[in-house]
C-alpha positions as CSV (number, residue, x, y, z in Angstrom):
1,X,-38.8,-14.8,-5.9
2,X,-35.6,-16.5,-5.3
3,X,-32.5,-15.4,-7.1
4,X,-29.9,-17.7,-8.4
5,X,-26.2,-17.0,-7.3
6,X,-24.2,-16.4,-9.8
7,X,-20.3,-17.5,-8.9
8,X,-18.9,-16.0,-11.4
9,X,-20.0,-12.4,-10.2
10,X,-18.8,-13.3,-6.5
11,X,-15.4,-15.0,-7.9
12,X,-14.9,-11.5,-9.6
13,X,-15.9,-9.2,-7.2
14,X,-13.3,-11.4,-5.0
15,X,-10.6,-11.0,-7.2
16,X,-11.1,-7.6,-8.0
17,X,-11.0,-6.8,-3.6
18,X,-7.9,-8.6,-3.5
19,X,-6.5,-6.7,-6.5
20,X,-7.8,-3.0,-5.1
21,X,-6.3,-3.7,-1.8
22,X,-2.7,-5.0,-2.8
23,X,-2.4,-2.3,-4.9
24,X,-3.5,0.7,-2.1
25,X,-0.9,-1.2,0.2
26,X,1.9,-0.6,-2.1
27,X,0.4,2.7,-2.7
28,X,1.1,3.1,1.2
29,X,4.3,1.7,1.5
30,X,5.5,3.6,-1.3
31,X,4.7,6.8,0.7
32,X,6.3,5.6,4.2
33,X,9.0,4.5,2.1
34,X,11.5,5.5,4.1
35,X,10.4,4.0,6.9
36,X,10.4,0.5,5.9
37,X,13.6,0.8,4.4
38,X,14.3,1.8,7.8
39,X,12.6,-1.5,9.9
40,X,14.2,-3.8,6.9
41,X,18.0,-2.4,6.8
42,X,17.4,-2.7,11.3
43,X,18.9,1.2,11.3
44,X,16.9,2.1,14.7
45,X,18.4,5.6,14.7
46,X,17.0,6.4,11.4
47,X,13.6,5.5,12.2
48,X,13.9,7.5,15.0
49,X,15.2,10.5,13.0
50,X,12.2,10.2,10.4
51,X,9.3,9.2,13.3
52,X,8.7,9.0,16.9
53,X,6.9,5.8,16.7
54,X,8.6,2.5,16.8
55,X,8.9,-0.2,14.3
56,X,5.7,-2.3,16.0
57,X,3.6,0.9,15.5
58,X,4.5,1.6,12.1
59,X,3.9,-2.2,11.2
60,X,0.5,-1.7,13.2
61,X,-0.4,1.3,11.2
62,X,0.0,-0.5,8.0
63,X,-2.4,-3.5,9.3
64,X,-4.9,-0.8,10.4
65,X,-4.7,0.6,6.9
66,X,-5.4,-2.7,5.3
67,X,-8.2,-3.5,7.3
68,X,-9.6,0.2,6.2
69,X,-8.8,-0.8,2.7
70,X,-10.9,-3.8,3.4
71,X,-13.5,-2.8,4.7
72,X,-14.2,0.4,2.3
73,X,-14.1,-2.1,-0.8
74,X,-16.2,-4.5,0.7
75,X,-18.4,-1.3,1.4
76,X,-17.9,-0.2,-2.3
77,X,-18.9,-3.3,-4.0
78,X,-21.8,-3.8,-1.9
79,X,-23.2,-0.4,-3.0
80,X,-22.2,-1.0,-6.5
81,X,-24.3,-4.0,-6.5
């Protein structure tokens, strides 16, 4: 048998993704607060006072944390379906 695609499910399931993963980001930021306040006002010796990683690794952490998030909702709807 062949199945019909429904759009409307995938045009959904898109939205909600998009929707899960902005908000786990600011969930993320709002925990390394600090530290982006940090990288934004430039105060190097702060974010070196409150990690020993530089501002390129933090931002790299946060891109590795978004392709996690990806990843584990693309993972969720998939079983969901």
């Amino acid at each position: 048998m062949i199945k019909k695609i429904n759009i409307k499910i995938i045009l959904f399931e898109t939205i909600a993704l998009i929707f899960i993963i902005n908000g786990l980001q600011r969930l993320y930021v709002a925990s390394q607060g600090a530290k982006y306040d940090a990288i934004i006002s430039r105060n190097w010796e702060k974010l070196e006072s409150l990690t020993s990683l530089t501002a390129g690794q933090v931002l790299a952490n946060r891109a590795d944390w978004t392709f996690g998030f990806l990843i584990t909702g693309v993972l969720v709807i998939g079983f969901i379906n």
